[in-house]
PDB file with SEQRES, HELIX, SHEET and CRYST1 records, atoms N, CA, C and O in Angstrom:
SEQRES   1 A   76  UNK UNK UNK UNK UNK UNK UNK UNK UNK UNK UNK UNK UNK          
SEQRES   2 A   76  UNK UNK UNK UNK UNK UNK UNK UNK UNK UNK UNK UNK UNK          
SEQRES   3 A   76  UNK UNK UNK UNK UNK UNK UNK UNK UNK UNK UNK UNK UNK          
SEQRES   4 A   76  UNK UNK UNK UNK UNK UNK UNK UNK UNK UNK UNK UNK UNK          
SEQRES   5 A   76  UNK UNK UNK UNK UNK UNK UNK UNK UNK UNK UNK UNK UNK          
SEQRES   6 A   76  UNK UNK UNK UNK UNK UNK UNK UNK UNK UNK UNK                  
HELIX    1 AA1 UNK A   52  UNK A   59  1                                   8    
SHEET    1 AA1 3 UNK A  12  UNK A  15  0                                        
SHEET    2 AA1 3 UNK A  35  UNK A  38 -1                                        
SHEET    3 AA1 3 UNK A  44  UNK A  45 -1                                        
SHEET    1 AA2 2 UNK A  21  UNK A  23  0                                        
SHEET    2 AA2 2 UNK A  26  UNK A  28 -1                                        
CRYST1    1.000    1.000    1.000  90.00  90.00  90.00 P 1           1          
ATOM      1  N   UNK A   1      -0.270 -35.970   1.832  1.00  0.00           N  
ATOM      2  CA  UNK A   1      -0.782 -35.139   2.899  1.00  0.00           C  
ATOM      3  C   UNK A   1      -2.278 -35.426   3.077  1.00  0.00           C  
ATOM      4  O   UNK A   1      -2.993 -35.560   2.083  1.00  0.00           O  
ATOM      5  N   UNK A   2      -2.872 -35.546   4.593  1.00  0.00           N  
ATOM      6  CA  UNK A   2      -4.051 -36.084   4.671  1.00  0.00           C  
ATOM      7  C   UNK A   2      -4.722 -34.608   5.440  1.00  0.00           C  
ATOM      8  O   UNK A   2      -4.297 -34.224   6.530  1.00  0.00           O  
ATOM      9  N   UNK A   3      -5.805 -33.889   4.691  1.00  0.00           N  
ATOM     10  CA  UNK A   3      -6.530 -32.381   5.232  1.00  0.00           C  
ATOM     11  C   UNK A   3      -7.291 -33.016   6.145  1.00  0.00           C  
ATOM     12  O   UNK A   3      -7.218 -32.757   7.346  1.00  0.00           O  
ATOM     13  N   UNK A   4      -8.301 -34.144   5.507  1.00  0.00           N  
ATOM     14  CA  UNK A   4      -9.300 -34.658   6.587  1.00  0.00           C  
ATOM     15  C   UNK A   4      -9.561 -35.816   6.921  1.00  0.00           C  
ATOM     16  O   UNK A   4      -9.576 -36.757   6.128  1.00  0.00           O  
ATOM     17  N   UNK A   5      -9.817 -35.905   8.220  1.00  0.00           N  
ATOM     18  CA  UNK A   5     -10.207 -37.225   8.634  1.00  0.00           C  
ATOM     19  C   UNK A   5     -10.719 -38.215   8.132  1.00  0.00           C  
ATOM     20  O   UNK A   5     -11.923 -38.173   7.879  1.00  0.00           O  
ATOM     21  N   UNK A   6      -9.984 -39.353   7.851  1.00  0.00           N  
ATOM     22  CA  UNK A   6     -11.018 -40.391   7.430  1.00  0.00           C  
ATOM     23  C   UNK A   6     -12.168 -40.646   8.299  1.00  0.00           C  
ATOM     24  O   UNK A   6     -13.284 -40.638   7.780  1.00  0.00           O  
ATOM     25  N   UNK A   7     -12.073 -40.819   9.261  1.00  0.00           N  
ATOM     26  CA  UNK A   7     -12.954 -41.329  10.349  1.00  0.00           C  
ATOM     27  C   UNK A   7     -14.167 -40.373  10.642  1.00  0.00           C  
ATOM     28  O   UNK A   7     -15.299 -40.771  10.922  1.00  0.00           O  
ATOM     29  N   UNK A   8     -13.823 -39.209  10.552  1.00  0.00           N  
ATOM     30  CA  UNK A   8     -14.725 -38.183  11.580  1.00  0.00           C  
ATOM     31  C   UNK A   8     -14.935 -36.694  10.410  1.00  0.00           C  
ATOM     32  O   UNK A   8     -15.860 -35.887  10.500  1.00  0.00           O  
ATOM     33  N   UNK A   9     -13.992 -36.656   9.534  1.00  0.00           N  
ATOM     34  CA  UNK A   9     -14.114 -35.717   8.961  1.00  0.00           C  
ATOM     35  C   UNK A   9     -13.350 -34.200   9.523  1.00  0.00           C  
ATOM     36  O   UNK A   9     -13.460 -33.048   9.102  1.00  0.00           O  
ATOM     37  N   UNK A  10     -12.897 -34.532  10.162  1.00  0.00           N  
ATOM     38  CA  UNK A  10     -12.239 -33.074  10.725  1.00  0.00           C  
ATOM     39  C   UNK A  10     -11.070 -32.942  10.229  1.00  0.00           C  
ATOM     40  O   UNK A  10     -10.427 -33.775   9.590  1.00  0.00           O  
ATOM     41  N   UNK A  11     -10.622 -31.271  10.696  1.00  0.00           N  
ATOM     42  CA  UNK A  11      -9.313 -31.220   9.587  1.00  0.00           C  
ATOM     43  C   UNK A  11      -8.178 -31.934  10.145  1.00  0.00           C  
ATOM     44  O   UNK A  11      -8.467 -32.697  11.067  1.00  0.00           O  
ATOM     45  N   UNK A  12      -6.777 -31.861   9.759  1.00  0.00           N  
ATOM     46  CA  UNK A  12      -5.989 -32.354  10.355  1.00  0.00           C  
ATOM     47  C   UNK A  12      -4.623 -31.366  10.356  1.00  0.00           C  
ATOM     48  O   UNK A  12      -4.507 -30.535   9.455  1.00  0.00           O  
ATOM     49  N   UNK A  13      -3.845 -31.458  11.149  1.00  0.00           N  
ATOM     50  CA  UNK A  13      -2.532 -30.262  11.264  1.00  0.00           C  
ATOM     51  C   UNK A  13      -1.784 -31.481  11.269  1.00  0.00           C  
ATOM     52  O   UNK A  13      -2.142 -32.658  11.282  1.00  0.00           O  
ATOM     53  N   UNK A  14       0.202 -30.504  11.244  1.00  0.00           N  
ATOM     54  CA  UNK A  14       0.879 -31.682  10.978  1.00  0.00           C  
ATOM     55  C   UNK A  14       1.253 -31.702  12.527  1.00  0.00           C  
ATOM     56  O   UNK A  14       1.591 -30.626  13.022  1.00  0.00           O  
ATOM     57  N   UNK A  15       1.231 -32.472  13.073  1.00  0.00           N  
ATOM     58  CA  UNK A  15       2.479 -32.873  14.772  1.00  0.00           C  
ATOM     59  C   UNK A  15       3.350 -33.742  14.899  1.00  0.00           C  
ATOM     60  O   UNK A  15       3.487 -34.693  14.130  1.00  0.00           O  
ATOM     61  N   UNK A  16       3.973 -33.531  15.795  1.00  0.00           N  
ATOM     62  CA  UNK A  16       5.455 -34.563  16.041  1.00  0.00           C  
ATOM     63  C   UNK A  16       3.888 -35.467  16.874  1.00  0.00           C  
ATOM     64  O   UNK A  16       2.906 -34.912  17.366  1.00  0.00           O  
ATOM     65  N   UNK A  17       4.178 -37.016  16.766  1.00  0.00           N  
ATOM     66  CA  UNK A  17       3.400 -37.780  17.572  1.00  0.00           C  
ATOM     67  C   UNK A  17       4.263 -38.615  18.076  1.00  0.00           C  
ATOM     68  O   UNK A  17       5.470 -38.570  17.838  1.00  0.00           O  
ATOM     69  N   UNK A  18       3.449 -39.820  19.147  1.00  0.00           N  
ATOM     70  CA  UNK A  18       4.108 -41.295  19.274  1.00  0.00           C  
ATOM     71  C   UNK A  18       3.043 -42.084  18.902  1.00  0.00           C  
ATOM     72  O   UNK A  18       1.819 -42.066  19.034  1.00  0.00           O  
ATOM     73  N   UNK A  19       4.486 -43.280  18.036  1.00  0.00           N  
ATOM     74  CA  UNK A  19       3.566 -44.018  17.692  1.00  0.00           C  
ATOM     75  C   UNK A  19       4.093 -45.561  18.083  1.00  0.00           C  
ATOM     76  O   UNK A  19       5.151 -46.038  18.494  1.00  0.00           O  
ATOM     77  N   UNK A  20       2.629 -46.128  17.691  1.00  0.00           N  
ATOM     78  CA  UNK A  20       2.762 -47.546  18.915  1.00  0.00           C  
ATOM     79  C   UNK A  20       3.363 -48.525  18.021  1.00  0.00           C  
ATOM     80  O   UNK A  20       2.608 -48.935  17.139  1.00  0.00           O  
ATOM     81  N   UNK A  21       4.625 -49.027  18.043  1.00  0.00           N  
ATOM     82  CA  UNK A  21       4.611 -50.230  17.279  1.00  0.00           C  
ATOM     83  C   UNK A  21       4.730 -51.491  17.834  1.00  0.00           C  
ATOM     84  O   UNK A  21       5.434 -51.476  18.844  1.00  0.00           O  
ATOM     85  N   UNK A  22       4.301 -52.556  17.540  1.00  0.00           N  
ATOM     86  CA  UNK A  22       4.040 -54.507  18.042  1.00  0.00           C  
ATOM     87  C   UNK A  22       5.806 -54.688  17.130  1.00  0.00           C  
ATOM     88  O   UNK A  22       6.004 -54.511  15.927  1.00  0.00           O  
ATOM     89  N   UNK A  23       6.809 -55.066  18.154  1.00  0.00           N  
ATOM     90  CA  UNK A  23       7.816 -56.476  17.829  1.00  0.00           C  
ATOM     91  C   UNK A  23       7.564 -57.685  18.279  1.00  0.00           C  
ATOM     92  O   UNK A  23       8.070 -58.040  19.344  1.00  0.00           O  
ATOM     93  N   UNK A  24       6.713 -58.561  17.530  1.00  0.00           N  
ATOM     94  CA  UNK A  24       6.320 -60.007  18.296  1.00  0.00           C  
ATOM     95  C   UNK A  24       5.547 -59.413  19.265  1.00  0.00           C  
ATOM     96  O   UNK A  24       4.844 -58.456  18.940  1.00  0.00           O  
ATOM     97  N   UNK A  25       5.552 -59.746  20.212  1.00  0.00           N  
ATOM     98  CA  UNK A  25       4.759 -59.572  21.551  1.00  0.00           C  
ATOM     99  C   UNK A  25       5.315 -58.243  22.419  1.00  0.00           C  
ATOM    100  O   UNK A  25       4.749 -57.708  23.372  1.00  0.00           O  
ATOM    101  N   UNK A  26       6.219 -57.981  21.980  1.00  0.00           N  
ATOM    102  CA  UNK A  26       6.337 -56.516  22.600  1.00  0.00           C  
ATOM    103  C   UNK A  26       5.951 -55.682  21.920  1.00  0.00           C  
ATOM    104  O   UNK A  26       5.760 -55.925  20.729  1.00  0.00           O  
ATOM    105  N   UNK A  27       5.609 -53.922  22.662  1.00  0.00           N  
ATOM    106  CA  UNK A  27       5.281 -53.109  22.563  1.00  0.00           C  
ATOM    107  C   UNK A  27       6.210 -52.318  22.579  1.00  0.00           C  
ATOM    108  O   UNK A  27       6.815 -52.122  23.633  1.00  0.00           O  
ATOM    109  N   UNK A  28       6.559 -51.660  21.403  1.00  0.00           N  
ATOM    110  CA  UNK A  28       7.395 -50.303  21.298  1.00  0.00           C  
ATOM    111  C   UNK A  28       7.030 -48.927  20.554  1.00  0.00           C  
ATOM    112  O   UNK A  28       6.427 -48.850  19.483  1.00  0.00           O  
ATOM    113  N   UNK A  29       7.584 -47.691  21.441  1.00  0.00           N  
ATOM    114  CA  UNK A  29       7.093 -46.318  21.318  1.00  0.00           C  
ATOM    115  C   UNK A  29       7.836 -46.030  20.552  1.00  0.00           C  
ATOM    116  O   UNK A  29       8.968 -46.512  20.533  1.00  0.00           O  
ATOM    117  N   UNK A  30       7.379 -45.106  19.648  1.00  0.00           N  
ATOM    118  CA  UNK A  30       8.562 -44.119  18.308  1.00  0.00           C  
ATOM    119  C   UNK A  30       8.166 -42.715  18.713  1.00  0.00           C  
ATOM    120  O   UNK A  30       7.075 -42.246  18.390  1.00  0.00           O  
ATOM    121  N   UNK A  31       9.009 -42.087  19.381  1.00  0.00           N  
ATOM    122  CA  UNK A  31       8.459 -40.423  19.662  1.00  0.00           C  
ATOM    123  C   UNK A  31       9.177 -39.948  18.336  1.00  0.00           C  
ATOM    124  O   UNK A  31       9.853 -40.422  17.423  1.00  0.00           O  
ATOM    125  N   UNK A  32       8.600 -38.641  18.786  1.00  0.00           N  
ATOM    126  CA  UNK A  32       8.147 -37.776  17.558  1.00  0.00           C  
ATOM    127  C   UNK A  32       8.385 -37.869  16.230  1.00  0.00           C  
ATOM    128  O   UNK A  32       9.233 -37.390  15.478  1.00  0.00           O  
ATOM    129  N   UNK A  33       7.032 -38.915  16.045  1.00  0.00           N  
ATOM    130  CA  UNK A  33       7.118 -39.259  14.755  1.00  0.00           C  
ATOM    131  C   UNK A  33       6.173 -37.957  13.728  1.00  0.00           C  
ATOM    132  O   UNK A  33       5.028 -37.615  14.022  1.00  0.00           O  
ATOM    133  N   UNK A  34       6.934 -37.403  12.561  1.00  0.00           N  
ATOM    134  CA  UNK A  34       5.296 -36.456  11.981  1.00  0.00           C  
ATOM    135  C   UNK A  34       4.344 -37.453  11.532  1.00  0.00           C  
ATOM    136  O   UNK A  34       4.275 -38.574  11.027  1.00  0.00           O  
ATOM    137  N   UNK A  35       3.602 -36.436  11.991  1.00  0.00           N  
ATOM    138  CA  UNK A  35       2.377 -37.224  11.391  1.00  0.00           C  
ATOM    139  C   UNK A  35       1.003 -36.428  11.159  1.00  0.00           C  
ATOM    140  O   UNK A  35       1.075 -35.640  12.102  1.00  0.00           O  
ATOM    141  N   UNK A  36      -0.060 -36.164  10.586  1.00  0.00           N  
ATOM    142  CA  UNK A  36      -0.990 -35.485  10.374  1.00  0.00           C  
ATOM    143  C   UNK A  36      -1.812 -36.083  11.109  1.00  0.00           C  
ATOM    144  O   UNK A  36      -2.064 -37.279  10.967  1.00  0.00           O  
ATOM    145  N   UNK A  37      -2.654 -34.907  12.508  1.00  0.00           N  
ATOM    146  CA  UNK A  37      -3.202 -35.755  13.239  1.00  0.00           C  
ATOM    147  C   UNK A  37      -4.865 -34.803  13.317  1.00  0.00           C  
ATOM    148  O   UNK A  37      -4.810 -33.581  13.457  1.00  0.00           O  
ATOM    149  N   UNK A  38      -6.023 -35.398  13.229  1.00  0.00           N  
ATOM    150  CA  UNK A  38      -7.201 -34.851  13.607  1.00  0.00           C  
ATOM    151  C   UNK A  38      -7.476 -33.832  14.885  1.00  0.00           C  
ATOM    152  O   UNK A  38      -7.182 -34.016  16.066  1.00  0.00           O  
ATOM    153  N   UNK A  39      -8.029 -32.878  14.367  1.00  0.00           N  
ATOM    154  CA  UNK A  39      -7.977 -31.892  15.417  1.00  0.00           C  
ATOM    155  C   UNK A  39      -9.381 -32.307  16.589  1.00  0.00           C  
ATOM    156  O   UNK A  39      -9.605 -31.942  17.743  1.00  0.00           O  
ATOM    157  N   UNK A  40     -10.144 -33.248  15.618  1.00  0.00           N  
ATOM    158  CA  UNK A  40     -11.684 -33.725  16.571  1.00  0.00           C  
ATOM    159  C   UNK A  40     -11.402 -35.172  17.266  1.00  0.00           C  
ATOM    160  O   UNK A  40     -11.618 -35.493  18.435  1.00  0.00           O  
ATOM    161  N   UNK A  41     -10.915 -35.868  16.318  1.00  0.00           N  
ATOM    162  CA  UNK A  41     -10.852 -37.125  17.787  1.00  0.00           C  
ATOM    163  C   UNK A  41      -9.687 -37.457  17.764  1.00  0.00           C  
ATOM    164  O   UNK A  41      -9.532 -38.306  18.642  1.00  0.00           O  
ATOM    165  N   UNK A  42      -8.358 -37.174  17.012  1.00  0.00           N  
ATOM    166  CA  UNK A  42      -7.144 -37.072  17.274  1.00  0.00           C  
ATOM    167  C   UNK A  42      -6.469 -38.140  16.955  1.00  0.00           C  
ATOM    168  O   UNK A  42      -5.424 -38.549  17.459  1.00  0.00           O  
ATOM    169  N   UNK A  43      -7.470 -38.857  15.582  1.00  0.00           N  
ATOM    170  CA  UNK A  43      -6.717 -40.176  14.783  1.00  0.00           C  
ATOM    171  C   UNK A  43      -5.237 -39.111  14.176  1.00  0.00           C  
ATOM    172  O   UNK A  43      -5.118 -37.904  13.963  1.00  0.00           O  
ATOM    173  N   UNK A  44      -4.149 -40.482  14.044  1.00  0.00           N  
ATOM    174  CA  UNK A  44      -2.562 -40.096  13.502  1.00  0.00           C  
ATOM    175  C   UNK A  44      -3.041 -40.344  11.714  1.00  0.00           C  
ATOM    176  O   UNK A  44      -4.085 -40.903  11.378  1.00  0.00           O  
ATOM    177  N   UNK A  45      -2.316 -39.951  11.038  1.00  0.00           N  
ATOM    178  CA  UNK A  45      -1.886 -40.535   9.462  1.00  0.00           C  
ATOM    179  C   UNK A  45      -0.636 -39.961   9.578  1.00  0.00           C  
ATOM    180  O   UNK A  45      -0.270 -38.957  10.189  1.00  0.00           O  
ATOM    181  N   UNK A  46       0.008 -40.823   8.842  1.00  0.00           N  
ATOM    182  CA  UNK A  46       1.483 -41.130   8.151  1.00  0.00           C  
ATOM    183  C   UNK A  46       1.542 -41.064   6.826  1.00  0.00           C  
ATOM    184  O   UNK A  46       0.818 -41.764   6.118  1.00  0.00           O  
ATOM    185  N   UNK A  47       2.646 -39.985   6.223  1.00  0.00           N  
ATOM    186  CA  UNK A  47       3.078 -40.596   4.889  1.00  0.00           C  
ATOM    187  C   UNK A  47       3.571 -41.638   4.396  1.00  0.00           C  
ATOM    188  O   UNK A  47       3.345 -42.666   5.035  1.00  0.00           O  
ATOM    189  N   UNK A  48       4.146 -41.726   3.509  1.00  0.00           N  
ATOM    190  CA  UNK A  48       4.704 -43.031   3.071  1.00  0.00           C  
ATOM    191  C   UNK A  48       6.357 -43.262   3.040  1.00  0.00           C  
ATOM    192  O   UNK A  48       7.106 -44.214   2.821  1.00  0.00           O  
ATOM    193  N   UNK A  49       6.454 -42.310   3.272  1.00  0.00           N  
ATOM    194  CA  UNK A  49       8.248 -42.212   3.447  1.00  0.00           C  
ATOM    195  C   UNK A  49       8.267 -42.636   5.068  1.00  0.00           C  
ATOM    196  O   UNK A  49       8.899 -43.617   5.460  1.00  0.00           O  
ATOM    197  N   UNK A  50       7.425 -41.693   6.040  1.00  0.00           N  
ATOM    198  CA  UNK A  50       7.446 -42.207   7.556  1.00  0.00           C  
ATOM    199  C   UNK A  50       6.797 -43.442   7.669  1.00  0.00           C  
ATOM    200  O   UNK A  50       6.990 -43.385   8.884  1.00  0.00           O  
ATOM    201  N   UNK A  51       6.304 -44.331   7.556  1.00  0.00           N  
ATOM    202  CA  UNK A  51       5.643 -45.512   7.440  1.00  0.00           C  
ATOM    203  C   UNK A  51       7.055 -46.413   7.102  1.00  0.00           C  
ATOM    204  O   UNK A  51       7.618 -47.213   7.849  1.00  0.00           O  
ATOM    205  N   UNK A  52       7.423 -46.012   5.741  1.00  0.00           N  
ATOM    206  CA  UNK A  52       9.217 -46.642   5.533  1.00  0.00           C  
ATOM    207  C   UNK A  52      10.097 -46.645   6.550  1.00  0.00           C  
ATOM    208  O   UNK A  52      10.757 -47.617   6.916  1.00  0.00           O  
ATOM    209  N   UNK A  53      10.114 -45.294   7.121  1.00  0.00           N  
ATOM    210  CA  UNK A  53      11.068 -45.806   8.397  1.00  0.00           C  
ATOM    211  C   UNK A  53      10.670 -46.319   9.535  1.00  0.00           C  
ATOM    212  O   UNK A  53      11.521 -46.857  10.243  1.00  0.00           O  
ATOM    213  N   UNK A  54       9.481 -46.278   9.910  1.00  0.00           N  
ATOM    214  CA  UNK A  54       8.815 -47.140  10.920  1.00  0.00           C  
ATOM    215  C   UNK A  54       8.935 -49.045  10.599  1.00  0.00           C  
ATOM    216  O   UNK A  54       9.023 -49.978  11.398  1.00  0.00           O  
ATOM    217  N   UNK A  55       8.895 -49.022   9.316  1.00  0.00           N  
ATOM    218  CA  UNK A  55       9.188 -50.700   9.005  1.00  0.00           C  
ATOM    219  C   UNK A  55      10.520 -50.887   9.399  1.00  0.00           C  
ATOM    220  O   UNK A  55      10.905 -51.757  10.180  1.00  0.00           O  
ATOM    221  N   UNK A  56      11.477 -49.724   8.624  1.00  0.00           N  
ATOM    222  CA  UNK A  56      12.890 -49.865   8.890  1.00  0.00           C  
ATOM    223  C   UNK A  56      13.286 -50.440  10.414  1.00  0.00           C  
ATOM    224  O   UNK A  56      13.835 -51.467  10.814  1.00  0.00           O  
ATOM    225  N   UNK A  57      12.852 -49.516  10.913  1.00  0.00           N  
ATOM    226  CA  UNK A  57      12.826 -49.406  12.791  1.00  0.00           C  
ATOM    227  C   UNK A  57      12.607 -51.058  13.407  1.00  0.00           C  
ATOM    228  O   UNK A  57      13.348 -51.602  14.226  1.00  0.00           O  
ATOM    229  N   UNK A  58      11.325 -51.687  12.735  1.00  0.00           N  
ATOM    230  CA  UNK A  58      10.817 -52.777  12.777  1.00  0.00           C  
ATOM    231  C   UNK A  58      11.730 -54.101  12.880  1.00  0.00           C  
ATOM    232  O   UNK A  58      11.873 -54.949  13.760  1.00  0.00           O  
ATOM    233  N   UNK A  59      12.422 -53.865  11.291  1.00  0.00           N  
ATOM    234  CA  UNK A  59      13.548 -54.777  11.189  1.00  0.00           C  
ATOM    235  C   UNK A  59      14.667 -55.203  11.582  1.00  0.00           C  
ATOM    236  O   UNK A  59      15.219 -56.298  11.683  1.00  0.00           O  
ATOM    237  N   UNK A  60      15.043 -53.537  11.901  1.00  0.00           N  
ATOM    238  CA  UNK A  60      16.247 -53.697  12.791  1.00  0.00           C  
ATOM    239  C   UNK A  60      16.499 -52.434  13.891  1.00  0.00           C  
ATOM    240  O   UNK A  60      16.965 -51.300  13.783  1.00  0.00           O  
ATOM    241  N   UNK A  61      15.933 -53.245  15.023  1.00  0.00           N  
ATOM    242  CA  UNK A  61      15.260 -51.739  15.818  1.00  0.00           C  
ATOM    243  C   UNK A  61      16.578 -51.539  16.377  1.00  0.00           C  
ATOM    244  O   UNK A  61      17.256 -52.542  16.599  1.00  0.00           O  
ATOM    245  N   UNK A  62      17.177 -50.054  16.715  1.00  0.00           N  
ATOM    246  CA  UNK A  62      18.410 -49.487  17.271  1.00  0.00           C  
ATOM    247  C   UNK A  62      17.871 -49.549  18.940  1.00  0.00           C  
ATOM    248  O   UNK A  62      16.768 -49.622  19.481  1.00  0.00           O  
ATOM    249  N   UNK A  63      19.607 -49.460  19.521  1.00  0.00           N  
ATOM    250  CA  UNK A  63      18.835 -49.372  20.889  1.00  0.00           C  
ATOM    251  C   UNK A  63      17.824 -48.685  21.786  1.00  0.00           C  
ATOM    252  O   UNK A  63      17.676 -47.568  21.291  1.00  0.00           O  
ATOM    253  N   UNK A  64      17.266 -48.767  22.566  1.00  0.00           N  
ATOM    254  CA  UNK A  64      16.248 -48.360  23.522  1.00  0.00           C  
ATOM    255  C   UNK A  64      16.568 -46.763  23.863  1.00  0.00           C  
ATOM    256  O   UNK A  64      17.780 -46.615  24.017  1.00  0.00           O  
ATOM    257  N   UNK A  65      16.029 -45.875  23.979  1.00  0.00           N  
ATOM    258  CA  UNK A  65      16.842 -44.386  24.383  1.00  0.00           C  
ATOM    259  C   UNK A  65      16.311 -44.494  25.828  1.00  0.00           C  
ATOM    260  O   UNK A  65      17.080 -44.023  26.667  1.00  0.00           O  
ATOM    261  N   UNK A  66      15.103 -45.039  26.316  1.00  0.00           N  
ATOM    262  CA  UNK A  66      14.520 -45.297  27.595  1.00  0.00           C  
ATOM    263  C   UNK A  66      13.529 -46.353  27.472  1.00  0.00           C  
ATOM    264  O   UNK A  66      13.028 -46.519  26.360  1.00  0.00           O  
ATOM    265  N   UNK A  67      13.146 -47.140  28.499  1.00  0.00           N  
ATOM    266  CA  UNK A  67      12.437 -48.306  28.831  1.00  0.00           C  
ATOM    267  C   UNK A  67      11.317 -47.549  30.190  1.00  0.00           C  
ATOM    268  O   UNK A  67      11.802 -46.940  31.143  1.00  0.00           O  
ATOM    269  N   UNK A  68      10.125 -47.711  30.043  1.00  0.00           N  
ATOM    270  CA  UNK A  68       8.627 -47.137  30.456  1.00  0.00           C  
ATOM    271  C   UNK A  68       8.048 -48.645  30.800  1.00  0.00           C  
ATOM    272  O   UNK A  68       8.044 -49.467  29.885  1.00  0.00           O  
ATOM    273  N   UNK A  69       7.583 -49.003  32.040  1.00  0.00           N  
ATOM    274  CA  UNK A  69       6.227 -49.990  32.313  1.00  0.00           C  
ATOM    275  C   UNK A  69       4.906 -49.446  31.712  1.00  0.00           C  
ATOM    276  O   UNK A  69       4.312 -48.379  31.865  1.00  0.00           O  
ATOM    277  N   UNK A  70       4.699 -50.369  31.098  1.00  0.00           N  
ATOM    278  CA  UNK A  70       2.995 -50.208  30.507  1.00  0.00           C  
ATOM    279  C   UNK A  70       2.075 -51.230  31.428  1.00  0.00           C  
ATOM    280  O   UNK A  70       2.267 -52.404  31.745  1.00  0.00           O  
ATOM    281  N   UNK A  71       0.800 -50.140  31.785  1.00  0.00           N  
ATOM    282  CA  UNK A  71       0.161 -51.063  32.469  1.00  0.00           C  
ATOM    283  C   UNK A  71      -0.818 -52.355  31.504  1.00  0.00           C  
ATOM    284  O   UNK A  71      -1.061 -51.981  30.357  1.00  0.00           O  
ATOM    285  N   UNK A  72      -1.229 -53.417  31.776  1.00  0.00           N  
ATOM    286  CA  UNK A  72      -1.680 -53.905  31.002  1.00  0.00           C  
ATOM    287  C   UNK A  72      -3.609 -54.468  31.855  1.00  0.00           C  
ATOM    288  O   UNK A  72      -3.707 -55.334  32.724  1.00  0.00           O  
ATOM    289  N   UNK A  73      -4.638 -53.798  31.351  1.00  0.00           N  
ATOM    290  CA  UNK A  73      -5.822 -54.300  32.140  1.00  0.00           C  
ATOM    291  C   UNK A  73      -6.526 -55.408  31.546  1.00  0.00           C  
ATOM    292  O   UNK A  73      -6.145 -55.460  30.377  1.00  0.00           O  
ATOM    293  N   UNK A  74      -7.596 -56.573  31.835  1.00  0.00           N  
ATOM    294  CA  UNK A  74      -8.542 -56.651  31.153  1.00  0.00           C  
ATOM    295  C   UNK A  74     -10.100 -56.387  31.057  1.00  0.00           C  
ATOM    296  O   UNK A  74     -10.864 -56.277  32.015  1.00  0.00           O  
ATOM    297  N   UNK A  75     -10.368 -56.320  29.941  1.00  0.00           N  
ATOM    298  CA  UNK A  75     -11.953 -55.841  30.142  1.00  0.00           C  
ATOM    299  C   UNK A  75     -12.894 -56.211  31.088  1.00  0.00           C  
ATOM    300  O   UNK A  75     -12.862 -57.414  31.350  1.00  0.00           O  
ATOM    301  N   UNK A  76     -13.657 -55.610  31.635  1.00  0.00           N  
ATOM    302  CA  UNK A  76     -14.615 -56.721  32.455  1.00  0.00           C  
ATOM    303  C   UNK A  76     -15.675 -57.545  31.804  1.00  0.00           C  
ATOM    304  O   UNK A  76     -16.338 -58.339  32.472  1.00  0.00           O  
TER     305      UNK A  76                                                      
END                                                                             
């Protein structure tokens, strides 16, 4: 369990989040993943059991529940 921020120092509560995961060159969403998230700038942490199933997911990802366009910009 993570109380405070690495980054910023603020506390943290637990929430369902999404989180971003890279397959090769694609981009895939994991909703509501828990996760302990900063109440000041709203960095995620993961335990280590959810981190396990996020690899799991990785290896052998189940089908799609929905497909979303992401826009993609570049910097100027």
């Amino acid at each position: 369990m993570v109380t405070r921020c690495y980054l910023c120092g603020g506390k943290t509560v637990r929430k369902a989040v999404t989180a971003e995961n890279w397959w090769g060159d694609s981009l895939a969403l994991v909703e509501n993943v828990p996760g302990w998230v900063c109440e000041e700038c709203g960095e995620a942490y993961f335990d280590a059991e959810t981190c396990k199933q996020l690899d799991r997911l990785r290896e052998a990802s189940p089908p799609a529940q929905r497909t979303i366009e992401v826009p993609v910009y570049l910097f100027p």
